[in-house]
C-alpha positions as CSV (number, residue, x, y, z in Angstrom):
1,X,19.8,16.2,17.3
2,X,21.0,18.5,14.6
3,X,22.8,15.7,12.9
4,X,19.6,13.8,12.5
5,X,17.8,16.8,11.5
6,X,20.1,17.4,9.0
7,X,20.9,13.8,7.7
8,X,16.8,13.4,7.4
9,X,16.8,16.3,5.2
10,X,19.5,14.9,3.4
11,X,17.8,12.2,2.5
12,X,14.7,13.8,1.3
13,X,16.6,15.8,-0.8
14,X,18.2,12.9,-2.6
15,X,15.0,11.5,-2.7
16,X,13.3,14.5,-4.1
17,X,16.4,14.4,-6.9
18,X,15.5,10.9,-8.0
19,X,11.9,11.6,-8.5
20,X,13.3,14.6,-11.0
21,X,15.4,12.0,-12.9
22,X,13.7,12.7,-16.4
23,X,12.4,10.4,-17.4
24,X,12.6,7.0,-15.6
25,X,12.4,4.0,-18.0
26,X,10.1,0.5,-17.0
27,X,13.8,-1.4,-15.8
28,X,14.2,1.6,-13.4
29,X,10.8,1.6,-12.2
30,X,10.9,-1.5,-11.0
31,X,14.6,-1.7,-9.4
32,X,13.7,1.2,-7.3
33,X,10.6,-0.2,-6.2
34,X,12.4,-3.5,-5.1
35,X,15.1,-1.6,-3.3
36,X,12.5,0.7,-1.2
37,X,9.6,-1.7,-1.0
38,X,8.4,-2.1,2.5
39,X,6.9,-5.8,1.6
40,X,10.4,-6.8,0.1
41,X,12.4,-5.3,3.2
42,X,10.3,-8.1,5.3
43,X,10.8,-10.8,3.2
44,X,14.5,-9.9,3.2
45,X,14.4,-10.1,7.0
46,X,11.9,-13.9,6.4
47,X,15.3,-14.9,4.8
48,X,17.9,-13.7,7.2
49,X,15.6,-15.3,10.2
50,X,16.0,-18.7,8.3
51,X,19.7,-17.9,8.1
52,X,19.9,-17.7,11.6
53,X,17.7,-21.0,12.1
54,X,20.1,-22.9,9.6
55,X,23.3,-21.9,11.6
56,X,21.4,-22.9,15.1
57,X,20.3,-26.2,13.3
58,X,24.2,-26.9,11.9
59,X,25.7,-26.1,15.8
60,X,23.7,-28.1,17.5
61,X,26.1,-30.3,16.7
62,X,28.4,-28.5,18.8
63,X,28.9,-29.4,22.5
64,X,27.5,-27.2,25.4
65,X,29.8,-25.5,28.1
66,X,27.8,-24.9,31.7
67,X,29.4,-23.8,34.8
68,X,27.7,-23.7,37.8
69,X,28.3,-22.0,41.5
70,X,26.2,-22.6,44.5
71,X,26.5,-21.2,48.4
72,X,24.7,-23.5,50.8
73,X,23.6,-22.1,54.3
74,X,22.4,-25.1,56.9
75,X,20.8,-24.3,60.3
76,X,20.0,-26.5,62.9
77,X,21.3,-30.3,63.3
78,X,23.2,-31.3,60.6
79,X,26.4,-33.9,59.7
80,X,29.6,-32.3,60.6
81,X,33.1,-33.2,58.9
82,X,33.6,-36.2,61.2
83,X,30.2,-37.6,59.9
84,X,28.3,-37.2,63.0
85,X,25.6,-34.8,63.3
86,X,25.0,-31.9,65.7
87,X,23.1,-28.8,65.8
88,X,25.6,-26.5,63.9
89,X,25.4,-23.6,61.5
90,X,27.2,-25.0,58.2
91,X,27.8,-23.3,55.3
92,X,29.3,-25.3,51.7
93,X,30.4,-23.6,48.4
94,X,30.5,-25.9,45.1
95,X,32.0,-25.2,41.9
96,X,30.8,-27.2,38.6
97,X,32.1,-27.3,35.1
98,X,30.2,-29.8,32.5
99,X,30.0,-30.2,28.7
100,X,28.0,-33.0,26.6
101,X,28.2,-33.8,23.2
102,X,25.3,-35.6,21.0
103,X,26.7,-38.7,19.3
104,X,23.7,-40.3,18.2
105,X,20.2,-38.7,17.8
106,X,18.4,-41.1,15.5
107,X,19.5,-38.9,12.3
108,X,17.8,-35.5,13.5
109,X,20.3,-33.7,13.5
110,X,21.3,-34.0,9.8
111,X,17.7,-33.9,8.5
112,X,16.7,-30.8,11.1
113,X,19.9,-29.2,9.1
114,X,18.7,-30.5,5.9
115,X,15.4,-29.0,6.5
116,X,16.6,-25.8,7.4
117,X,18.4,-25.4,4.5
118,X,15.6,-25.9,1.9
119,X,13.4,-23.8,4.3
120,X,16.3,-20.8,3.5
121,X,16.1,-22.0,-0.1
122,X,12.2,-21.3,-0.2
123,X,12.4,-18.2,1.5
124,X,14.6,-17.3,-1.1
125,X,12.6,-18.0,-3.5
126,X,9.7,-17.2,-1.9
127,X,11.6,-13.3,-2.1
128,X,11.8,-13.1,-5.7
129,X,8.5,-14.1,-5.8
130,X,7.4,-11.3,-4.1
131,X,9.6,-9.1,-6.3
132,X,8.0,-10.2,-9.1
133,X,4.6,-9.1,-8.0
134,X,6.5,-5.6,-7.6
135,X,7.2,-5.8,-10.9
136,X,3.8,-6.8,-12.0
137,X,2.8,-4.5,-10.5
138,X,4.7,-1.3,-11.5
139,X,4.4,-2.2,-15.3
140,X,1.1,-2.4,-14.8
141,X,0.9,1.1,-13.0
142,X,3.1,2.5,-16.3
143,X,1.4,1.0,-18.9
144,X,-1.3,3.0,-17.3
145,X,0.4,6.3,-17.0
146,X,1.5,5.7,-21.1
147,X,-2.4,4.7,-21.8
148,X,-3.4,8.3,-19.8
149,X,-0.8,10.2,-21.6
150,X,-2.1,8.9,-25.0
151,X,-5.8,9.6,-23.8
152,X,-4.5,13.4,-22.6
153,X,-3.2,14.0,-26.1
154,X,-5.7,13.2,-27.9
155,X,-8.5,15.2,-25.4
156,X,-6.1,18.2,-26.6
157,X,-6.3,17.5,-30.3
158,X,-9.7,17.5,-29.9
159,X,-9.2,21.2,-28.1
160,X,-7.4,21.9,-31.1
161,X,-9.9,21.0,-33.7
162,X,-13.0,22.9,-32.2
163,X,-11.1,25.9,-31.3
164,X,-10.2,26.1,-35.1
165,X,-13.7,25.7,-36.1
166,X,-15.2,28.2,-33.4
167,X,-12.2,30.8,-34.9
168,X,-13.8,29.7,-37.9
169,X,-17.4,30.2,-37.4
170,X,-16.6,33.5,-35.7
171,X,-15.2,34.3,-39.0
172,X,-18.4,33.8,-40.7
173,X,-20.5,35.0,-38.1
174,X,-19.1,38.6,-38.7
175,X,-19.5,38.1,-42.2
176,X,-23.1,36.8,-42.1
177,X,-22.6,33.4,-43.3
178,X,-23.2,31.3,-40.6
179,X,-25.8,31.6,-37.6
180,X,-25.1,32.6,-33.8
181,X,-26.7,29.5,-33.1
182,X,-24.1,27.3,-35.1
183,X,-21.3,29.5,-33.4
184,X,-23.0,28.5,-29.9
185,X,-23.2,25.1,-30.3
186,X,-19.8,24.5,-31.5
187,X,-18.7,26.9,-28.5
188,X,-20.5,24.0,-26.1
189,X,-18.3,21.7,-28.1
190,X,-15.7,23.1,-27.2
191,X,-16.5,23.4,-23.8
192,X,-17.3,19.8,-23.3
193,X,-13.9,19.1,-25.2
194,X,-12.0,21.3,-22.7
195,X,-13.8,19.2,-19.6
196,X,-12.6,15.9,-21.4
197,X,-9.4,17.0,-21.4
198,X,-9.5,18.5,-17.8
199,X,-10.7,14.7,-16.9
200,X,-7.8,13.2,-19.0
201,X,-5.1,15.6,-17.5
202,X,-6.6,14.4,-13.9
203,X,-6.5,11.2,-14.4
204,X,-2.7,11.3,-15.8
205,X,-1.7,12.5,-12.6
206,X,-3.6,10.6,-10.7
207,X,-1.6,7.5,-12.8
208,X,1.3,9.1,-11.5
209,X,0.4,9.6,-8.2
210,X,-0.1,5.5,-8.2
211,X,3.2,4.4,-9.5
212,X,5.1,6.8,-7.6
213,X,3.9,5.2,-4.2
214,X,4.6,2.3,-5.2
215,X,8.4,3.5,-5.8
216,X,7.9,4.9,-2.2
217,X,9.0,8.9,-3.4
218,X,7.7,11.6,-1.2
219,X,6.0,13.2,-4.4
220,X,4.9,12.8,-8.2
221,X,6.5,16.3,-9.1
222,X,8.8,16.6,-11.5
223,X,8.2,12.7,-12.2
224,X,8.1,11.3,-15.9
225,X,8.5,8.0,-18.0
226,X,10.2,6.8,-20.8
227,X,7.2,6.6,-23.7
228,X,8.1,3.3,-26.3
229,X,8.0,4.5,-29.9
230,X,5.3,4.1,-32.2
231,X,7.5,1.6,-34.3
232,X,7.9,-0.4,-31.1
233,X,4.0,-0.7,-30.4
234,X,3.9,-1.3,-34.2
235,X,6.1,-4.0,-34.3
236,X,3.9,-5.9,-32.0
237,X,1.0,-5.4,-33.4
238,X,1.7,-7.4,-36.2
239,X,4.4,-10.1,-34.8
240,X,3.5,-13.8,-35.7
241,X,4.0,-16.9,-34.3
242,X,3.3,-16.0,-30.8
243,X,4.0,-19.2,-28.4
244,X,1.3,-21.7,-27.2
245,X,0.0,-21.7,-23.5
246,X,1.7,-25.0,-22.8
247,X,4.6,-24.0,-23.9
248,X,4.6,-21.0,-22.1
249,X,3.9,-22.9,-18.7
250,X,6.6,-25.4,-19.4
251,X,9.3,-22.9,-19.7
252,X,7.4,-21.2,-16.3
253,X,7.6,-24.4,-14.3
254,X,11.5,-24.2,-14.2
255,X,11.6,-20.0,-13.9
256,X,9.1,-19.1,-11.9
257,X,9.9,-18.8,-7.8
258,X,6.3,-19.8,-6.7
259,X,6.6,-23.2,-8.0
260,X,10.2,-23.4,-6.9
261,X,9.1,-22.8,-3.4
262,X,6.5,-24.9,-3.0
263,X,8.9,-28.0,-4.2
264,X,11.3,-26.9,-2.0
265,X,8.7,-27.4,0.6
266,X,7.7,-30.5,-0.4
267,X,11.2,-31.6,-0.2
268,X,11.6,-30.3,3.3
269,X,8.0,-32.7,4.5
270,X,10.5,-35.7,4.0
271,X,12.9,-34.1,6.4
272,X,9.9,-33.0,8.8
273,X,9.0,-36.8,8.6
274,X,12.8,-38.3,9.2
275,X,13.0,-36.1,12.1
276,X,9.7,-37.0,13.5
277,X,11.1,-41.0,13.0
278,X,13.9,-40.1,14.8
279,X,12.0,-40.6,18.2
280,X,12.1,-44.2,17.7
281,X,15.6,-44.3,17.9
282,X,18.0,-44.3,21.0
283,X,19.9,-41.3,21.9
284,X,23.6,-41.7,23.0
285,X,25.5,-38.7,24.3
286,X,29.2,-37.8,26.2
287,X,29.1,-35.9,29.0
288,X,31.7,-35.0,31.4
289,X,32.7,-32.6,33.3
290,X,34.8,-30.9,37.5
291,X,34.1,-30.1,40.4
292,X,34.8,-29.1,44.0
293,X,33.5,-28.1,47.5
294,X,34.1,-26.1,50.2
295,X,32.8,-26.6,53.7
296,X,32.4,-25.0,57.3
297,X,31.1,-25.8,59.7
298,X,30.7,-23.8,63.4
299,X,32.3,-25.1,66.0
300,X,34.6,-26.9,64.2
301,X,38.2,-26.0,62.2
302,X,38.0,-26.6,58.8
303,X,41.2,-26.7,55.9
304,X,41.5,-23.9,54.0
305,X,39.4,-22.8,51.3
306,X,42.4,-23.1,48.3
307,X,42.9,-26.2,50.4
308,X,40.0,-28.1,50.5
309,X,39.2,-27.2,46.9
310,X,42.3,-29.1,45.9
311,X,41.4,-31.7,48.4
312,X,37.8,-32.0,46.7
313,X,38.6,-31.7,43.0
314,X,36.6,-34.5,41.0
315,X,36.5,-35.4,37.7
316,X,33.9,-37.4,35.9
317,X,32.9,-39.0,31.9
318,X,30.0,-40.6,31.0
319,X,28.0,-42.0,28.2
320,X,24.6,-41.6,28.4
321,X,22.2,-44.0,26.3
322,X,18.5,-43.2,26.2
323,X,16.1,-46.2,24.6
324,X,12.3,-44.8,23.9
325,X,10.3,-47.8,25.1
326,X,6.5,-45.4,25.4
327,X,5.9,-42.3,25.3
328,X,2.0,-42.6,24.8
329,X,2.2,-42.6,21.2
330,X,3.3,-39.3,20.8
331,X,6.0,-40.4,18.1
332,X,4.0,-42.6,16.5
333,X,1.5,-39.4,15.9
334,X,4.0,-36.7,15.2
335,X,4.9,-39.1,12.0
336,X,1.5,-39.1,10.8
337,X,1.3,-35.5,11.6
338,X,4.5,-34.9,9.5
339,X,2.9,-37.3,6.5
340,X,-0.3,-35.1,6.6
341,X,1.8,-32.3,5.5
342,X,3.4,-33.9,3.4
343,X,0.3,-34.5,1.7
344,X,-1.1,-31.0,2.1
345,X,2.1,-29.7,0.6
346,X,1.8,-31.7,-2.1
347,X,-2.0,-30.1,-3.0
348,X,-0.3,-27.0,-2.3
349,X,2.1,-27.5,-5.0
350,X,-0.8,-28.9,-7.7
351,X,-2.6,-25.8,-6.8
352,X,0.2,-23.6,-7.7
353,X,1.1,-25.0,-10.9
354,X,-3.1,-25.7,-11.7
355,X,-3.0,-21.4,-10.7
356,X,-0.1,-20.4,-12.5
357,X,-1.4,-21.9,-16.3
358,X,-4.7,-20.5,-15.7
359,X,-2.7,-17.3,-15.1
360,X,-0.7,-17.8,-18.6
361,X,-3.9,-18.6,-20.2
362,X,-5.6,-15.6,-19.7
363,X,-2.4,-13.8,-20.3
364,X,-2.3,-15.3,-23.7
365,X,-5.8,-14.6,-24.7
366,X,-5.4,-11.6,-23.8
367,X,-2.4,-11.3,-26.1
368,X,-4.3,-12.8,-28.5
369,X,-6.9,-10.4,-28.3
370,X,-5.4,-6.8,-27.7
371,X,-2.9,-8.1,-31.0
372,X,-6.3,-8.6,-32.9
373,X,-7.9,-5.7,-31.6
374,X,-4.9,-3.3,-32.3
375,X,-5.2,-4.0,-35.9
376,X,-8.6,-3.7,-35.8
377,X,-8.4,-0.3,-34.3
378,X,-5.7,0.7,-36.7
379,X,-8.1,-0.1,-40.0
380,X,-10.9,1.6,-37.8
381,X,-8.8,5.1,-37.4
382,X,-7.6,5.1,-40.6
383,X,-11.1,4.8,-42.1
384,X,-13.0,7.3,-39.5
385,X,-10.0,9.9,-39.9
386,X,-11.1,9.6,-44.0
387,X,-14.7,10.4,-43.2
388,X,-13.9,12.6,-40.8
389,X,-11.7,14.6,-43.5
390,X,-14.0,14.1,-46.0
391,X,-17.1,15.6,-43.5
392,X,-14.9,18.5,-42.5
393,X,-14.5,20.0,-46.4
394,X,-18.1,19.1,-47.1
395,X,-18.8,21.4,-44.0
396,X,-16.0,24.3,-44.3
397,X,-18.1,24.0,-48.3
398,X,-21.1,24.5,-46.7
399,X,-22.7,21.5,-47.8
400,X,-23.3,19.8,-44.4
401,X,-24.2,20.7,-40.7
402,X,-22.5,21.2,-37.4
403,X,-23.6,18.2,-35.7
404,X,-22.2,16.0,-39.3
405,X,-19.1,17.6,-38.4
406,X,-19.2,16.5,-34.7
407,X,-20.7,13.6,-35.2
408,X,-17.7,12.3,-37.9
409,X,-14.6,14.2,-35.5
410,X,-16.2,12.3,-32.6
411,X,-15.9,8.8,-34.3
412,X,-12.6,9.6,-35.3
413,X,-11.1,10.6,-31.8
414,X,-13.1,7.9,-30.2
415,X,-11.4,5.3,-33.1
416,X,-8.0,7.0,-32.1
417,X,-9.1,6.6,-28.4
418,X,-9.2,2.8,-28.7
419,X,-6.7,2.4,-30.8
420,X,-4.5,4.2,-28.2
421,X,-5.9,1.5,-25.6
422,X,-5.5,-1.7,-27.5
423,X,-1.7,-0.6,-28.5
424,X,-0.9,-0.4,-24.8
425,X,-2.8,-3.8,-23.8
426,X,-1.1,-5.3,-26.5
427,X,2.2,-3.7,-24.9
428,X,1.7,-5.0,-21.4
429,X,0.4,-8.8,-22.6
430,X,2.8,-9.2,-24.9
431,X,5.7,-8.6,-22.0
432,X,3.8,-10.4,-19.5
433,X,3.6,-13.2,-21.7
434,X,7.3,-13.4,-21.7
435,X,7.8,-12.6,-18.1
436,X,5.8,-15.9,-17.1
437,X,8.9,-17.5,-19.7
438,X,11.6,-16.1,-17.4
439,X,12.3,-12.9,-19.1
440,X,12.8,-9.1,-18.1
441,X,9.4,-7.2,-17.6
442,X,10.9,-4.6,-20.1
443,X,9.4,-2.7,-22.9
């Protein structure tokens, strides 16, 4: 008990050390994840079930070993040894030993192994499919954390810049040349900044709190992210030659583990339908196999035991050959069953690939969009930041009001504000983009 108290606490511990490995970059994020992800840890097992189908599918080839022992009690009449009968007690023991071996099975065998193989294919893939919604995932829960942290910072410069002008104002209250009024108002300012930043800070942690269940840590303490430099969401605001839809969905129909597992499927219907075929053909196995007996009877001597099982040792072989003649149809409507499928997989695949480019459309114009909308927001904060100057001299010169001056910072944080969100959309469509093309989900 104390062992597994203290390996438990152990393992907290190193837990509690990982989440205060500062700071974890996107790569990291999403490795952990995949290692501790309860969703993943199942479709691990999926795979390992259809391991253990493939190997029972691949030794059914195998021949089967049965032994057999049976005690007999007779009462009443009954034929003795010298093949009369008489009412006696009689008691018999048998011993049995038998194996078969399939020969023939109309080709199930090899297509029920066949089948089991691409099912532990799709599986497969059907497992990095799910990792990749992990990923999704994550990078979408960090993008967020980066857009908070962005949001927080500028709620604080905002802090900054009425806290200057209330020190200010005070300044010129106690000299007489400004109003209590004026020194009020910008005091509610700052106020209201303070509870936007409050807001901000909240919902940074809360951004926190998200990805760090998704990793599966006990706690968001202590936990931080790598933040991609300026130059890096600079550099794809104004990259060219981005890649068409079509061409992004060609390179996704030979990457992508959704589409990989539904033709693997599809592959494995002809299989289902061979196998269902199969019950047209005759089935031809080997059997053979030893036995003996014992026998008593009352009233009468009998041999030995050691004796009359040497006396009653058999042997047999046999081939058995079993012709389907009718068997009410049910063959004839486990193939059609089997083609059904087949069809149904087949709309199953269309439907994939028909989802996954509507997917990498809307990727793309998003792309498109957060790229245009990040250079948009980068003319619009440079030209709100020079009003926003220019309003703050013509108010410390006394020639304009506190609400110009509010009026101009708010456009200019709200400019840097959106700028702040288009940068990190165009950060996290830009490596989706290239995700759907097969590559890392890295920034």
């Amino acid at each position: 008990m104390k062992k597994n108290i203290i390996l438990a606490c152990l393992v907290l511990v190193g837990q509690d050390m990982l989440a205060q490995k500062n700071p974890w970059s996107l790569r990291e994020c999403c490795d952990y994840a995949i290692e501790h992800n309860i969703s993943i840890k199942q479709q691990q097992n999926q795979c390992r079930q259809q391991e253990v189908q493939l190997s029972s599918a691949k030794n059914s080839r195998l021949p089967d070993l049965s032994a057999s022992l049976g005690q007999n009690f007779s009462f009443g009449r009954g034929l003795t040894a010298q093949n009369t009968y008489t009412n006696t007690n009689t008691s018999s023991t048998s011993l049995q030993l038998g194996a078969s071996v399939p020969l023939f099975t109309g080709f199930e065998i090899p297509n029920q192994i066949k089948l089991s193989q691409l099912n532990l294919e799709a599986a497969t893939a059907d497992l990095e499919k799910a990792k990749d919604d992990i990923r999704m995932q994550v990078a979408q829960a960090y993008v967020q954390i980066l857009y908070d942290m962005e949001m927080a910072d500028v709620a604080h410069r905002q802090i900054a810049i009425d806290s200057a002008q209330v020190a200010r104002l005070q300044a010129f209250v106690n000299n007489g040349k400004a109003s209590g009024a004026e020194l009020s108002q910008q005091k509610a300012t700052l106020a209201n900044s303070k509870l936007t930043a409050t807001q901000a800070d909240n919902n940074l942690k809360l951004a926190v709190l998200s990805l760090t269940q998704l990793l599966e840590l006990p706690s968001p303490e202590d936990f931080t992210i790598v933040r991609p430099s300026l130059e890096e969401l600079d550099r794809l605001a104004v990259q060219d030659g981005m890649v068409t839809p079509d061409q992004v969905y060609a390179e996704a129909l030979g990457v992508k583990p959704e589409i990989l597992s539904q033709q693997l499927k599809l592959k494995g219907t002809e299989h289902s339908i061979k196998i269902a075929q199969a019950g047209h053909y005759p089935t031809l196995s080997l059997s053979g196999g030893l036995g003996t007996n014992y026998y008593t009877t009352s009233g009468f001597k009998a041999d030995s035991f050691n004796k009359q099982l040497e006396n009653n040792f058999s042997q047999y072989i046999g081939l058995n050959l079993s012709v389907p003649i009718f068997n009410r149809f049910q063959t004839r409507n486990r193939i059609r069953s089997a083609r059904i499928d087949q069809a149904n997989q087949q709309l199953q695949l269309d439907n994939t690939k028909k989802t996954l480019y509507k997917e990498i459309q809307q990727v793309y114009y998003n792309a498109v969009n957060a790229q245009s909308k990040t250079r948009s927001s980068a003319e619009a904060v440079q030209s709100s930041k020079d009003a926003f100057e220019l309003m703050q001299a013509k108010y410390e010169n006394g020639k304009s009001n506190i609400t110009e001056f509010n009026e101009a910072k708010n456009n200019y944080l709200k400019s840097e504000s959106d700028l702040v969100q288009a940068r990190y959309e165009n950060l996290y469509q830009h490596a989706l983009l290239e995700f759907y093309r097969g590559r890392d989900l890295n920034f």
